[in-house]
C-alpha positions as CSV (number, residue, x, y, z in Angstrom):
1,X,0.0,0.0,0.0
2,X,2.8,2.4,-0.1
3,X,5.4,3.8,2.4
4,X,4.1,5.4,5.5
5,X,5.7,8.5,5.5
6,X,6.1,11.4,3.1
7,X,7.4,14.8,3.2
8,X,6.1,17.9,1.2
9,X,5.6,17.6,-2.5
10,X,8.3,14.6,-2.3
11,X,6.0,11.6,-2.4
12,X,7.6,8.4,-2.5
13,X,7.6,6.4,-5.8
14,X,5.8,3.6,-3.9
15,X,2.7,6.1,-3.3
16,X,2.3,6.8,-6.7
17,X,-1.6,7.6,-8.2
18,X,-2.8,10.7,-8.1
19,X,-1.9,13.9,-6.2
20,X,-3.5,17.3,-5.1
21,X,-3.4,19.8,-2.8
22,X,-6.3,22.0,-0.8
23,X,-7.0,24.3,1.5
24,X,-9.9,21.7,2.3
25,X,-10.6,18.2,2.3
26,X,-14.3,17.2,1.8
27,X,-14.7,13.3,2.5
28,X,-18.1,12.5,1.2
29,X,-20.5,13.7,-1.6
30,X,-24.0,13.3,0.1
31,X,-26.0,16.6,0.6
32,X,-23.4,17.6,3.4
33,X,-20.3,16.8,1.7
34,X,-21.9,19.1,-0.9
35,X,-22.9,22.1,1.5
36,X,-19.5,21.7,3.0
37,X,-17.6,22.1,-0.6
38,X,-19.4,24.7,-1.4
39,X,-18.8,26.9,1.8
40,X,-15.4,26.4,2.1
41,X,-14.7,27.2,-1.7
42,X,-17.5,30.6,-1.4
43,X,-14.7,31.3,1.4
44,X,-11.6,31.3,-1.0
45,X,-10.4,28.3,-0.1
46,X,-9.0,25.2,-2.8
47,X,-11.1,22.5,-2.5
48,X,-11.3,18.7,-3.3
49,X,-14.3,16.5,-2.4
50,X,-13.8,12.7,-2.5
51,X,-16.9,10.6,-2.5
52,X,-17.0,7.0,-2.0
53,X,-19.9,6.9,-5.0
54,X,-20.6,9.4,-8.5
55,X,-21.2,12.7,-6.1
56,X,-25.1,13.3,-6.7
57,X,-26.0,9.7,-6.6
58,X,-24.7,7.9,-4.1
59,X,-25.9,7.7,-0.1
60,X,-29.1,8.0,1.7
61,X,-30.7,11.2,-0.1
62,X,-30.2,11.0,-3.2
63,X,-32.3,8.1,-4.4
64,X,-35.1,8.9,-2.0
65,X,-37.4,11.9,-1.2
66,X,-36.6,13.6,2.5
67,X,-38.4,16.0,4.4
68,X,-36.5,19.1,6.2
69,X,-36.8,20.8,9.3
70,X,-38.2,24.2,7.6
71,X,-39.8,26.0,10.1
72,X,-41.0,30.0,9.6
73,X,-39.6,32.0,12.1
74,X,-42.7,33.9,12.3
75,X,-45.0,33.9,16.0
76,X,-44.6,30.2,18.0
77,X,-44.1,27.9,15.3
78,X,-40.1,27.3,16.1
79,X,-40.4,27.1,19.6
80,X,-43.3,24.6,19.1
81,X,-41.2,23.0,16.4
82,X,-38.3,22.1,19.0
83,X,-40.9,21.6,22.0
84,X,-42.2,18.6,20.3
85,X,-39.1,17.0,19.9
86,X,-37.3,18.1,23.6
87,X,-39.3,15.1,25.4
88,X,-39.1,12.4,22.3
89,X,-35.0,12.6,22.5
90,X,-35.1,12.4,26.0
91,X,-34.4,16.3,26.9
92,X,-31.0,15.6,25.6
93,X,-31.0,18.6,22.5
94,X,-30.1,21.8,23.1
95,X,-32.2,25.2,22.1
96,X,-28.9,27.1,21.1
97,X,-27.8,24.0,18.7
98,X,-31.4,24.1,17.3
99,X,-32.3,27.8,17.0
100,X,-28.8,27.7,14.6
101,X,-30.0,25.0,12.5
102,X,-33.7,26.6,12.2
103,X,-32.0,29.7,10.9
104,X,-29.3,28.4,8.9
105,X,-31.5,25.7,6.8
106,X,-34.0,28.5,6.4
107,X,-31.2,30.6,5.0
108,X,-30.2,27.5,2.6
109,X,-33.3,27.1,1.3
110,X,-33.6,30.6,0.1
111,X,-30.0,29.6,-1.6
112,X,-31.9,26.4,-3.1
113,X,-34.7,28.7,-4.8
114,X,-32.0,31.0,-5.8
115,X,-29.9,28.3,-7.6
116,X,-33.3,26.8,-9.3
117,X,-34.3,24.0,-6.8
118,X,-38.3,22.8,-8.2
119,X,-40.3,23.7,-5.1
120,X,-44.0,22.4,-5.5
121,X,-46.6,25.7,-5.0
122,X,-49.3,25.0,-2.7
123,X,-53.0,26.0,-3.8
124,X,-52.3,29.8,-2.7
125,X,-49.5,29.2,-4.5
126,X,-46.8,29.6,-1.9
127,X,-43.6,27.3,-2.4
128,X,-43.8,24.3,-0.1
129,X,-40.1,24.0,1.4
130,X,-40.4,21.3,3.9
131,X,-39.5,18.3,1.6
132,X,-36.3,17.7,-0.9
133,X,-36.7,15.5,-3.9
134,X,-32.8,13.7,-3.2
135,X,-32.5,13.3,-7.2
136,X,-33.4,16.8,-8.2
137,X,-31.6,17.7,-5.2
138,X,-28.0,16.0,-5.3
139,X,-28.4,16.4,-9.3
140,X,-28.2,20.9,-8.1
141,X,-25.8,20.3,-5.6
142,X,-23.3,18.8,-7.5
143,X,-23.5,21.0,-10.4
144,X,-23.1,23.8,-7.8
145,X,-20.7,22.1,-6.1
146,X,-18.9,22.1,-9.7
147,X,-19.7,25.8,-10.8
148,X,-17.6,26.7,-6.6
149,X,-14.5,25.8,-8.6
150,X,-14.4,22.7,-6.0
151,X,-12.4,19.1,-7.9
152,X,-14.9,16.0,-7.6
153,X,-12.6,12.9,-7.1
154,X,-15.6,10.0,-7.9
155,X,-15.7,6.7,-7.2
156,X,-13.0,7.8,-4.8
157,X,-13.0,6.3,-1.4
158,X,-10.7,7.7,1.5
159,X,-8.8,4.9,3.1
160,X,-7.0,6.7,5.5
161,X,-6.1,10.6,7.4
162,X,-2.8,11.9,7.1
163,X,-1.1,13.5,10.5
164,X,1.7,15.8,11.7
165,X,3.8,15.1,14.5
166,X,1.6,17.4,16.5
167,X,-1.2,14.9,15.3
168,X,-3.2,17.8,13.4
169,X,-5.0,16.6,10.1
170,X,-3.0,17.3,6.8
171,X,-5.1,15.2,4.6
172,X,-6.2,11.9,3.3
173,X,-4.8,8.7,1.3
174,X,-7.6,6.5,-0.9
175,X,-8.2,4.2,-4.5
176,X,-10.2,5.0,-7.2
177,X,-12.6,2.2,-7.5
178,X,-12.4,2.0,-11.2
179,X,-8.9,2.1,-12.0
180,X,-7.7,1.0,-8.9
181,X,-5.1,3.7,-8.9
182,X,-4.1,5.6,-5.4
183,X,-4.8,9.1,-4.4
184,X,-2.9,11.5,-2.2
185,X,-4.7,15.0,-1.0
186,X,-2.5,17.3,1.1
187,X,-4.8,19.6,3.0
188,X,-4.9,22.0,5.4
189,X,-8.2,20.6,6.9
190,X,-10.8,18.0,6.2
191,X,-14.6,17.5,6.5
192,X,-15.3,13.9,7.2
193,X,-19.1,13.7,5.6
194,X,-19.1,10.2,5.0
195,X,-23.0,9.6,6.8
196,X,-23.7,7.4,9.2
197,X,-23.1,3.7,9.4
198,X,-25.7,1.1,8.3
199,X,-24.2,-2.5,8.2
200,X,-24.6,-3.2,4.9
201,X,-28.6,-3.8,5.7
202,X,-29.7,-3.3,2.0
203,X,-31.9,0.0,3.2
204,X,-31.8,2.4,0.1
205,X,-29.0,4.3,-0.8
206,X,-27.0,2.4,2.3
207,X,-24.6,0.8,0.1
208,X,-21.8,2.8,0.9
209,X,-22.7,4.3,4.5
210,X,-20.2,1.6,6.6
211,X,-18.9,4.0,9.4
212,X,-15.8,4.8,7.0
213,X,-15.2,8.2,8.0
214,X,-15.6,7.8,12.3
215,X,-13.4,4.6,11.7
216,X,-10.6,7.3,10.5
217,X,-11.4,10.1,13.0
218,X,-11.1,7.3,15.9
219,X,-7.8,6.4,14.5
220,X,-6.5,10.3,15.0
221,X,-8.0,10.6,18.5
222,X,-11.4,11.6,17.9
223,X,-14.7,11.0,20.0
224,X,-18.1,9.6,19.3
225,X,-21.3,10.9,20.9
226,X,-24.7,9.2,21.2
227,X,-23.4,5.8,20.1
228,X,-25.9,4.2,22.1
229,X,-28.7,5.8,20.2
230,X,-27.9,3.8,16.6
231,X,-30.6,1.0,17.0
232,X,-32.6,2.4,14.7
233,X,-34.8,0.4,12.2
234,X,-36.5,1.3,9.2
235,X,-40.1,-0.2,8.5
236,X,-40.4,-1.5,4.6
237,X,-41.4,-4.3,2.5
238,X,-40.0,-7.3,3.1
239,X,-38.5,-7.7,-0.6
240,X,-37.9,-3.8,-1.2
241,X,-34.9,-2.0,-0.2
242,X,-37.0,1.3,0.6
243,X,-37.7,2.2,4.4
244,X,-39.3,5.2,3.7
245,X,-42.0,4.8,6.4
246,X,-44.5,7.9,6.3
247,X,-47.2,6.3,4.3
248,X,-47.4,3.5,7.2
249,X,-49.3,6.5,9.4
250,X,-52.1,4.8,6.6
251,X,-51.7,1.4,7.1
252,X,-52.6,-1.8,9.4
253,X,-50.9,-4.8,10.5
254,X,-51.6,-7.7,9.9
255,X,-50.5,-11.4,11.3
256,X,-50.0,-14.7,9.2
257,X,-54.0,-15.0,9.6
258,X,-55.3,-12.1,8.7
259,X,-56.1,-10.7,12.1
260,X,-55.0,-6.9,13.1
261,X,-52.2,-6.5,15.3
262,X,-53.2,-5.0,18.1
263,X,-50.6,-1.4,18.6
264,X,-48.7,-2.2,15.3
265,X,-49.9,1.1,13.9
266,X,-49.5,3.1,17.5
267,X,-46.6,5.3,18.6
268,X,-44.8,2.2,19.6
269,X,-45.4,-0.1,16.7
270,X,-42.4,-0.5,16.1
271,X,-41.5,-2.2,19.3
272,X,-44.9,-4.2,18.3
273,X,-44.1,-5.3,15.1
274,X,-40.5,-5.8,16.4
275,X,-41.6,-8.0,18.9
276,X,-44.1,-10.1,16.4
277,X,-41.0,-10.7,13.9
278,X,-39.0,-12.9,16.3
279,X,-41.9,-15.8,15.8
280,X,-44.4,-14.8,12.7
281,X,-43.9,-12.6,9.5
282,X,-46.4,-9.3,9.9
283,X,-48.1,-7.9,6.8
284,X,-48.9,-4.6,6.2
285,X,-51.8,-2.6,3.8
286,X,-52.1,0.6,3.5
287,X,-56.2,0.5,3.5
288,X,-56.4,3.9,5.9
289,X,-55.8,5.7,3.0
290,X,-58.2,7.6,0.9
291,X,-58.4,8.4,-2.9
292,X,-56.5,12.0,-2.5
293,X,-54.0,10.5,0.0
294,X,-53.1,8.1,-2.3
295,X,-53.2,10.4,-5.4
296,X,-50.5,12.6,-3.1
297,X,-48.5,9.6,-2.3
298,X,-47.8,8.4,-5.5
299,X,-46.3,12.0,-6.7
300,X,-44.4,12.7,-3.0
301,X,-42.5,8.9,-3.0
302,X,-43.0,7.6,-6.6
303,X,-39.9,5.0,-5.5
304,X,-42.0,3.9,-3.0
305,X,-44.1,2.0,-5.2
306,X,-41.6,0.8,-7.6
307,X,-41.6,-2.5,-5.8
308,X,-45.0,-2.8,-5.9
309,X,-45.8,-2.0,-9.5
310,X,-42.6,-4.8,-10.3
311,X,-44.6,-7.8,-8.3
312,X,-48.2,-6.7,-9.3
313,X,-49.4,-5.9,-5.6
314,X,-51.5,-2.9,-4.6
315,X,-50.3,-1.8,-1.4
316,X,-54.2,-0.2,-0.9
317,X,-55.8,-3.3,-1.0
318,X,-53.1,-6.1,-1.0
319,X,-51.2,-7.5,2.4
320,X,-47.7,-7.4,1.6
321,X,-44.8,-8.7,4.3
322,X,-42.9,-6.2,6.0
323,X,-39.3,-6.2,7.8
324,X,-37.3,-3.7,10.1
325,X,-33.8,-3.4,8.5
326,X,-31.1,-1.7,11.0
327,X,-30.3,1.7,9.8
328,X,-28.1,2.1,12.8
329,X,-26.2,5.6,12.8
330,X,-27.9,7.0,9.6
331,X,-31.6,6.8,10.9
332,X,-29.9,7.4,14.3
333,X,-28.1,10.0,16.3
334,X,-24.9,9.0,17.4
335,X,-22.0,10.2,15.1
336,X,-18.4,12.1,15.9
337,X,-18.4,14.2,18.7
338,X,-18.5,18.3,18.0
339,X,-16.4,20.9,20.1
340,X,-17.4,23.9,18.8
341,X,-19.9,26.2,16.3
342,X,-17.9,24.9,13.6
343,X,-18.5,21.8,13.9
344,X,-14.8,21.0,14.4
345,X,-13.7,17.5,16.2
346,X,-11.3,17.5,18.7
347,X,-8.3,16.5,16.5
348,X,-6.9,19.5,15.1
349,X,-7.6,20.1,11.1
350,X,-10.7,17.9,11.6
351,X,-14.2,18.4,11.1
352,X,-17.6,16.8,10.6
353,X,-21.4,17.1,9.4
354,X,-24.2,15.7,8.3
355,X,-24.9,11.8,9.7
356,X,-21.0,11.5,10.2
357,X,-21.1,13.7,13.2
358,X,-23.6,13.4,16.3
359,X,-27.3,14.8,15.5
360,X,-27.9,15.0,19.6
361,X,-27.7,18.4,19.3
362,X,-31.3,18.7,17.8
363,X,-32.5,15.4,18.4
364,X,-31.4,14.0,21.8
365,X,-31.8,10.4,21.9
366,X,-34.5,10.3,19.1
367,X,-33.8,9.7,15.6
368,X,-34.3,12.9,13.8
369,X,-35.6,10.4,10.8
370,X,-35.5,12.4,7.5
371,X,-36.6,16.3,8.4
372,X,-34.3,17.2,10.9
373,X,-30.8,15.0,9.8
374,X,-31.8,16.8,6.2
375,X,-31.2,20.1,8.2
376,X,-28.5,19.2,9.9
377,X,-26.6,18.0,7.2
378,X,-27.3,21.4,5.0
379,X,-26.6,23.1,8.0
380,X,-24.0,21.4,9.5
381,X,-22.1,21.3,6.0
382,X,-22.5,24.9,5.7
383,X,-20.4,25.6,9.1
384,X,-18.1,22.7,8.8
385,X,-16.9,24.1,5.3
386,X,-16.1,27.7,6.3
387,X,-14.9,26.6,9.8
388,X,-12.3,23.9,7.8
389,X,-11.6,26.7,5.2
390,X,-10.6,29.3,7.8
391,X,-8.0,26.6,9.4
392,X,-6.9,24.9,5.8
393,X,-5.9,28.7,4.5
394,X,-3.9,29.6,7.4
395,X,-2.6,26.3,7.6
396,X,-1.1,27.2,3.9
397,X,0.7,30.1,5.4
398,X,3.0,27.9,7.5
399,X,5.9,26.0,6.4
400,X,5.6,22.5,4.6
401,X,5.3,19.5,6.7
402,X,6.0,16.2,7.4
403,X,2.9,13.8,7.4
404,X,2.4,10.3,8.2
405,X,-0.8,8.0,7.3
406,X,-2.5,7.6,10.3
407,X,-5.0,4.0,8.9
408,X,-4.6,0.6,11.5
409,X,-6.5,-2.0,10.3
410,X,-5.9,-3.6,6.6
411,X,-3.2,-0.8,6.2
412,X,-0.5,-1.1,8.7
413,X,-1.2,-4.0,10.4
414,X,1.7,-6.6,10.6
415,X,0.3,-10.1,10.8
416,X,1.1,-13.3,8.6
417,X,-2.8,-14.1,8.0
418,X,-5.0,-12.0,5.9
419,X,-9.2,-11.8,7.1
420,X,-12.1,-12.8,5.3
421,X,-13.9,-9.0,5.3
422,X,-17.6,-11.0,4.4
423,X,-17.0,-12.9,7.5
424,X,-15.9,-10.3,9.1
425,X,-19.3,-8.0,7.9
426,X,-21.3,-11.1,8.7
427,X,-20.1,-11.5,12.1
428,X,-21.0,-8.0,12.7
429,X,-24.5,-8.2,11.4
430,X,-25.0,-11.0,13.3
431,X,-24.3,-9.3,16.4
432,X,-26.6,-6.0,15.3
433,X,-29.6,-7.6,13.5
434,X,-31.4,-9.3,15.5
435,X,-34.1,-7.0,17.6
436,X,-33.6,-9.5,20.6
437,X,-30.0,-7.9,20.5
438,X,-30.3,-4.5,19.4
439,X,-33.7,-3.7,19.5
440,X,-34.7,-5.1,22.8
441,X,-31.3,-4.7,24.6
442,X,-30.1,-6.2,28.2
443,X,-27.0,-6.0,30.2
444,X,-26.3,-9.5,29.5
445,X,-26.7,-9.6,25.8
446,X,-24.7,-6.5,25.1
447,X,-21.2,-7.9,27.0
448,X,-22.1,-11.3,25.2
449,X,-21.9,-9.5,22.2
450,X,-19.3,-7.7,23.1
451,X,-17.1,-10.4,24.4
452,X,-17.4,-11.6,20.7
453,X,-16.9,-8.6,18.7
454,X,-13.5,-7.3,21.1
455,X,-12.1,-10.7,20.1
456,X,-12.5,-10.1,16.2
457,X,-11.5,-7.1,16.3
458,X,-8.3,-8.1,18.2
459,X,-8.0,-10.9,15.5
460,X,-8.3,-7.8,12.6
461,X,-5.2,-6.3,14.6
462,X,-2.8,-9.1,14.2
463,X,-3.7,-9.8,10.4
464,X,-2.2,-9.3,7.4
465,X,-2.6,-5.9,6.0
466,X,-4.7,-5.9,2.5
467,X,-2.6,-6.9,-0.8
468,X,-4.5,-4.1,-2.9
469,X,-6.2,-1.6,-3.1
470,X,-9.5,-2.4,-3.9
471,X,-9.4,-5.2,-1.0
472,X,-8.7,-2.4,1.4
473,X,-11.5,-0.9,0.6
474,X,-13.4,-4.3,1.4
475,X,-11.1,-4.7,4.3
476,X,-11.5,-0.9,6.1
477,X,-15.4,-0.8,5.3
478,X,-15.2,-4.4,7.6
479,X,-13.7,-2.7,10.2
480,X,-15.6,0.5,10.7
481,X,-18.5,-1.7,11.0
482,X,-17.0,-3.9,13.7
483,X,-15.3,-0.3,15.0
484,X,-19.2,1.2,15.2
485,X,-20.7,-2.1,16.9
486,X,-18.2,-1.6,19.7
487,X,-18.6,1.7,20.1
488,X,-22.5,1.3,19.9
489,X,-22.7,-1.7,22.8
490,X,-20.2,-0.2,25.1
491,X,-22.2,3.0,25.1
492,X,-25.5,0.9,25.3
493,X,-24.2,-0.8,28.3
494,X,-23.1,2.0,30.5
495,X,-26.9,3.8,29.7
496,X,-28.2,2.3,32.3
497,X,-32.0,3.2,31.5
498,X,-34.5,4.1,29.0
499,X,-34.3,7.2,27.1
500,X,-35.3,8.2,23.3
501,X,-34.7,5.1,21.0
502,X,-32.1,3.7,23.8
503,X,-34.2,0.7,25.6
504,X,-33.3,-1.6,28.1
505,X,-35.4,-4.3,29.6
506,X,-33.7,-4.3,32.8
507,X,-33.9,-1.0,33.5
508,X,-37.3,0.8,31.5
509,X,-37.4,3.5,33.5
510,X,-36.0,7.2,32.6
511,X,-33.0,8.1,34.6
512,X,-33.2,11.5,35.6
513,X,-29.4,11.5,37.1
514,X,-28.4,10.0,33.5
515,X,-29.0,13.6,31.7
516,X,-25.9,13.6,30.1
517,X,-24.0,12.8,26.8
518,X,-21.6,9.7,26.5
519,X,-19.0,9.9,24.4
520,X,-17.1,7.1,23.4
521,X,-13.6,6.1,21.6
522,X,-10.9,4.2,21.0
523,X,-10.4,0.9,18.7
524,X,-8.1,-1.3,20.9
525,X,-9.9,-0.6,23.8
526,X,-13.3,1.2,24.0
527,X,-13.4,3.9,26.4
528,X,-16.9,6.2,27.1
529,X,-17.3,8.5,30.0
530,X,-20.1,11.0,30.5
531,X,-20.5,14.5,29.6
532,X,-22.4,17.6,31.1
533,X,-24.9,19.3,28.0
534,X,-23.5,22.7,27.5
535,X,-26.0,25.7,27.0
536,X,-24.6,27.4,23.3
537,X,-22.7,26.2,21.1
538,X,-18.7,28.0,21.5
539,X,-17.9,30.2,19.2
């Protein structure tokens, strides 16, 4: 894979590929990777985004339809907006962290009509702004990502951080999937917008959200927040890959024989329909639904249907099987842990946004679903790339430095064996799956799991590192998902009570003295300790 160390401009021959230099680093292409590009470059600062995928079509949004957090700030609607989510997330948000994120994505939108984002009119004809189209969407912010002067390295994945001696982010090392040639980017600073982390659990769009980017900020010293608060499922068809689950407010629940499921369609169906799925499929039909309603849903999700139209079954009339796949850290909240307004990480150089970094802010310990992460990654995007711009252009002022690759795991691991990375994925999945494990957790069950998953990863330490490229990829996409599954339990099993989407049978009770954040690191061994919520967010 190269040597470890380089100097300035004077790469070794063995590093080869591709080189560049930045002020700024954007690692990811999904709607914050996008926002963040385009803030740092609107700044003055040289930019390069690597995405993992074709920028514009790859991750979570950009296949789907998403709602946003766009809330007037005229009379009580704001304050209602953020009241109604306080005791959901367990009183865990923060009003200062919000109020930003009402304002900024407000402010963004106006830049989305600006740049010719197709906002429906309502009948008054007043532009609806509290939904995204992700293709229309991702298809603007790419070209406007383009038109910022930013460089779009596709098909690009980052495989590892570059560090000083003072351990301050200089960069990042990946492969281009299709030519299997190397990259280099020196940077003065770097977003990591990689999303969340969803196990490889075939929900849309999920393909490429494995944990990548926290897996390289734990490897520089950085923290995770609100691990615990990743066992978040999506509701969908049992043979569709869509867990888009609004139109399910319109549905009811059906068993093997027919007969309703009592609370399936109640604020804690999901617990109910988890529950029912250990022992009997459950079917769902959308029969709640009137002739308009289902006129509007067919133009709001038309890939919602795809499925359906494919196989010939009416979801109106017809019961179709349903599932729960694990959307972990992408539905969830936890993510890298934020130390200021700019949404810089405690390493030096580094920052985050969108599902990459921690979305307690605005959504405690509840997932903030589509609406509010869509906020928080336009928003969080926005402040990430000007924060990362105004660090990457002084860092350009200072003399050139020495920087090492800072990758573990597949890259600079010394071991005689190599490791099977589907054996290793399907070890993790098996640990994160099943609702009895994830869903419905106990004390117990977690340090089970966790005995299990500390002993692979220890195994991952002492193996062989990857022979190319392109098995790195497979190889460090492995480990951030057995990275993120530690991170998650260990969390889990210090929260020793029930709050927002964190449940434990052993203890169902909200913990008033638990009011707290718990951050977590480390890859050889875990670490998490608790932290205070702050009032504002530090300039």
């Amino acid at each position: 894979m190269g040597a470890r160390d380089f100097e300035g401009q004077a790469l070794s021959g063995a590093d080869g590929g591709h080189r560049h230099d930045a002020d700024v680093l954007v690692i990811g292409g999904g709607p914050a990777g996008t926002w963040a590009a385009i803030s740092a470059a609107a700044q003055g600062a040289r930019v390069v985004l690597a995405d993992k995928g074709f920028c514009g079509t790859s991750g979570a949004t950009a296949p789907s339809g998403t709602g946003l957090w766009h809330v007037s700030p005229e009379g009580s609607a704001r304050a209602e907006a953020k009241a109604s989510r306080l005791a959901m997330g367990g009183h865990l948000a923060e009003h200062a962290w919000m109020d930003r994120v009402l304002a900024q994505t407000w402010d963004n939108v106006e830049r989305l009509k600006d740049w010719g984002y197709p906002f429906p009119s309502d009948d008054e004809g007043q532009l609806r702004c509290t939904s995204l189209q992700g293709p229309e969407y991702m298809r603007l912010m790419r070209k406007r990502v383009k038109a910022s002067g930013a460089r779009i390295l596709d098909h690009s994945p980052a495989l590892e951080l570059l560090v000083d001696a003072q351990g301050t982010v200089g960069g990042a090392t990946g492969v281009n999937r299709q030519t299997g040639e190397t990259w280099v980017v020196r940077a003065g600073a770097v977003v990591i917008a990689t999303g969340g982390c969803a196990f490889l659990s075939k929900a849309l769009g999920c393909n490429v959200l494995t944990g990548d980017g926290q897996l390289m900020a734990a490897e520089v010293g950085a923290a995770m927040s609100g691990m615990e608060f990743s066992n978040a499922y999506g509701l969908g068809p049992a043979f569709s890959s869509v867990t888009k689950s609004l139109f399910y407010n319109w549905a009811t629940f059906y068993d093997r024989d027919g007969k309703a499921i009592e609370g399936a369609g109640s604020s804690r169906g999901r617990s109910v329909i988890a529950q029912n799925l250990q022992t009997q499929p459950v079917y769902a039909c959308i029969d709640r639904a009137d002739p308009q309603i289902r006129a509007w849903m067919r133009t709001a999700q038309p890939n919602f249907f795809v499925s359906f139209d494919r196989q010939g079954i009416d979801p109106f009339t017809q019961h179709f099987p349903v599932t729960l796949r694990l959307e972990g850290t992408v539905r969830g909240t936890g993510g890298l842990n934020l130390i200021d307004a700019s949404c810089a990480t405690s390493v030096a150089g580094l920052y985050a946004a969108g599902d990459a970094a921690t979305r307690e802010l605005i959504c405690g310990g509840f997932t903030g679903g589509g609406s509010h992460n869509a906020a928080w990654a336009l928003s969080s995007g926005f402040w990430a790339g000007a924060g990362a711009a105004a660090f990457g252009q002084d860092a350009r002022t200072r003399a050139p430095r020495t920087l090492r690759r800072a990758g573990g795991v597949a890259l600079a691991t010394r071991g005689a064996e190599g490791y099977d990375s589907r054996a290793v994925v399907s070890a993790v999945q098996a640990e994160v799956f099943p609702y009895e494990r994830n869903w419905f957790r106990e004390g117990h069950v977690l340090a089970a799991s966790l005995g299990r998953l500390d002993a692979l990863w220890s195994r991952l330490r002492h193996s062989a590192p990857a022979a190319t490229a392109s098995e790195a990829v497979r190889a460090r996409e492995a480990a951030a998902m057995l990275a993120t599954a530690r991170w998650m339990y260990r969390s889990a099993l210090q929260r020793t009570e029930t709050r927002g989407m964190h449940r434990r049978r052993e203890h169902e009770a909200l913990d008033p003295t638990q009011r707290h954040r718990l951050l977590s690191g480390g890859l050889d061994e875990v670490w998490v300790r608790a932290q205070p919520l702050t009032e504002a967010p530090t300039a």
